[in-house]
N, C-alpha and C positions, 0 to 999 in steps of 0.2 A: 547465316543469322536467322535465327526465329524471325516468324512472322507476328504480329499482332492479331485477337480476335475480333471480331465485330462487335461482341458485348462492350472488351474493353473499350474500345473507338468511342461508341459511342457514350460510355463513362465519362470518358476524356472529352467530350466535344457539352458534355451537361456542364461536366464543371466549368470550360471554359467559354460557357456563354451565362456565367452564373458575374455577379460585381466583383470587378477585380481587385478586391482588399488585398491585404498583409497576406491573407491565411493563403487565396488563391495566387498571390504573386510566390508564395514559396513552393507549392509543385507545380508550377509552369514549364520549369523541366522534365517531370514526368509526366506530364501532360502532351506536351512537344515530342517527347520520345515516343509513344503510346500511337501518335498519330504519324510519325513518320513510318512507323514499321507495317503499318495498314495497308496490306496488301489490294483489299477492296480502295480504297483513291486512287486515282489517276495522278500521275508525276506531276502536272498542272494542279491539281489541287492539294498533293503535300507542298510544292512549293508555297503557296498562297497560304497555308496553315502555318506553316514556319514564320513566313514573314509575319504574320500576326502573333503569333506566340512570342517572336524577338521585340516586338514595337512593344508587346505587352510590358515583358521583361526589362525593357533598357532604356522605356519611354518616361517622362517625367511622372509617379505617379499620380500627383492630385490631377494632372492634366488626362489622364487613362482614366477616372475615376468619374471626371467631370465629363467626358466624352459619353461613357456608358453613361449619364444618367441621361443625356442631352438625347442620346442615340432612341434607348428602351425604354426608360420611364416616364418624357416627356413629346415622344414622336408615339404620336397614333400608326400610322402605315409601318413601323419599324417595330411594334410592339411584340414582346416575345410570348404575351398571353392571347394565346390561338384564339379563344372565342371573341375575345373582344372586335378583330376584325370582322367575323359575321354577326355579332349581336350585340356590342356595342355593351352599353351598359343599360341597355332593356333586360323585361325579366325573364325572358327567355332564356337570357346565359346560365341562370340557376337550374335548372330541369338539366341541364345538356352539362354542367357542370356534374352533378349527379348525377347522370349515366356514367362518365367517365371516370368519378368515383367507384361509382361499385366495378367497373370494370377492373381498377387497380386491386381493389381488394379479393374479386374473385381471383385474380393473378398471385393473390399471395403478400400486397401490398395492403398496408393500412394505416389510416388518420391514427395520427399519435396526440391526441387532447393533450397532452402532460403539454406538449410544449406550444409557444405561442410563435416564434421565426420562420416558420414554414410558410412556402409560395403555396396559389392557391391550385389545383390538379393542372389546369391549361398551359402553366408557366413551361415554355417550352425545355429548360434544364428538367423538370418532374417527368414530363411526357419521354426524354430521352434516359432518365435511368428507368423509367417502367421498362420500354422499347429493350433496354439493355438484358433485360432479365427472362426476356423471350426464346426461343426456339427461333434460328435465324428466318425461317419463311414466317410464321407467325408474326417477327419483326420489322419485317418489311413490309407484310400485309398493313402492319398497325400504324405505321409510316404513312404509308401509302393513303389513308385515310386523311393526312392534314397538306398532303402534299401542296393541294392548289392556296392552300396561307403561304407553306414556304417558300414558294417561287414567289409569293406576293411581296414577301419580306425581303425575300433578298433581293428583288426588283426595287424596292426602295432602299436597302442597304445600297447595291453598288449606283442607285441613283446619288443616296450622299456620298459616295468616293469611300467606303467604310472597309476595311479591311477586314471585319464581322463576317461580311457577305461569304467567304470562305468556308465561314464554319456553316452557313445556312446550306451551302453547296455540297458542301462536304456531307450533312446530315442525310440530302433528297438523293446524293449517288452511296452510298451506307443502304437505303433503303430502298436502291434500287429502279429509283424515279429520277425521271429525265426534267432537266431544267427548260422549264419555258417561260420566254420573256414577257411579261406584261407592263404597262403605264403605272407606275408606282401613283397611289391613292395620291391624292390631293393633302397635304397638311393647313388645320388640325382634322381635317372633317373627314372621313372613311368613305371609299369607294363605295358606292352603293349598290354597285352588283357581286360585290361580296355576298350579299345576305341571300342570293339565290342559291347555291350548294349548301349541304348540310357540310358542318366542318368535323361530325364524328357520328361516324354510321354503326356505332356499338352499340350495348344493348339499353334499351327503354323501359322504361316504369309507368303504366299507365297507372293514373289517376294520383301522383306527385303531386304534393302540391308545392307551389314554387316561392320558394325561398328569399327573404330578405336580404339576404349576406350569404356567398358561397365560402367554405369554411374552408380552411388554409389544412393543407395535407403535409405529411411526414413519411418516408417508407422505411417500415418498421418491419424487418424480418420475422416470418411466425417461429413462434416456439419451435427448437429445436433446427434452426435454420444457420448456414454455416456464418459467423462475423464477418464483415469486410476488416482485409487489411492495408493499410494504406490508403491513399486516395483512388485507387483505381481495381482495388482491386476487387 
């Protein structure tokens, strides 16, 4: 049997840490499939992806739906927007939002204005389809850059008993980085030795000025760039 790529993997791991509506409970089976064949996981973490992918699939949904927002949009230490654990909603996160902007778009990615449902670059689903679109060592270098968040995350994931926590594992052994445990952040209030590491060492813009509202991104293929087909593809 074929193997899986690590682009696709990580396609599959964006979508399914993206809210599990209608649209994402209907390819959860290629989603599931996509990650089973990942030769980069460890049989201990295809198993734990499966079981999450099944709970997903066959668990009550408003009860799956209510969990994700209790889990990511209302837990600070569980949040899937990378800067907010080093900067909080100071305005620092705007300049470092904007470096990680242009970084998407020197990669061939770009803000798409027309529409307005787009997360904003940090959201970690956005950061894993840039990730996907890399050169495998390029992608794991660019990994490798938020790694010390997502050992933070998933230290508070399997702190709440969250079956998530897999796909955060999943993401750091994909990129090559080793899980290390730490004391999951305090809720509501964020660790405060977060803010000593830089959470993205790409490139800078001196004399930015910093921004009110960081603008919500789309990856928009440039002209002449092949369509995706399906969810994963």
């Amino acid at each position: 049997m074929a193997r899986n790529t690590p682009a696709r993997s990580l396609r599959a791991l964006a979508h399914l840490l993206t809210y599990p509506d209608a649209a994402l409970r209907q390819v959860l089976p290629e989603i599931e499939a996509a990650l089973q064949l990942e030769a980069g996981l460890s049989a201990e973490r295809r198993a734990g992806l499966l079981a999450l992918t099944q709970s997903l699939q066959h668990a009550d949904p408003l009860e799956v739906e209510g969990d994700y927002v209790d889990l990511f949009d209302r837990g600070r230490a569980t949040s899937l927007h990378l800067f907010e654990h080093v900067h909080g909603d100071s305005r620092d996160r705007g300049p470092a939002m904007i470096d990680l902007l242009q970084t998407y778009e020197q990669g061939g990615l770009y803000l798409d204005p027309a529409r307005s449902d787009g997360e904003l670059p940090d959201h970690l689903p956005v950061v894993l389809e840039f990730a996907s679109t890399l050169a495998p060592e390029a992608s794991r270098d660019f990994i490798g850059e938020f790694a010390h968040i997502l050992n933070s995350v998933h230290d508070a994931l399997t702190h709440r008993q969250s079956a998530y926590a897999q796909a955060l594992a999943a993401v750091l052994e994909l990129g090559g980085q080793a899980l290390v445990a730490k004391p999951p952040a305090a809720e509501p209030a964020m660790d405060e030795s977060w803010a000593e590491p830089e959470a993205f060492a790409g490139c800078s813009s001196p004399g930015q000025q910093k921004p009110g509202q960081s603008q919500p991104i789309h990856f928009m293929p440039r002209t002449g760039a092949t369509q995706p087909r399906g969810a994963l593809s």
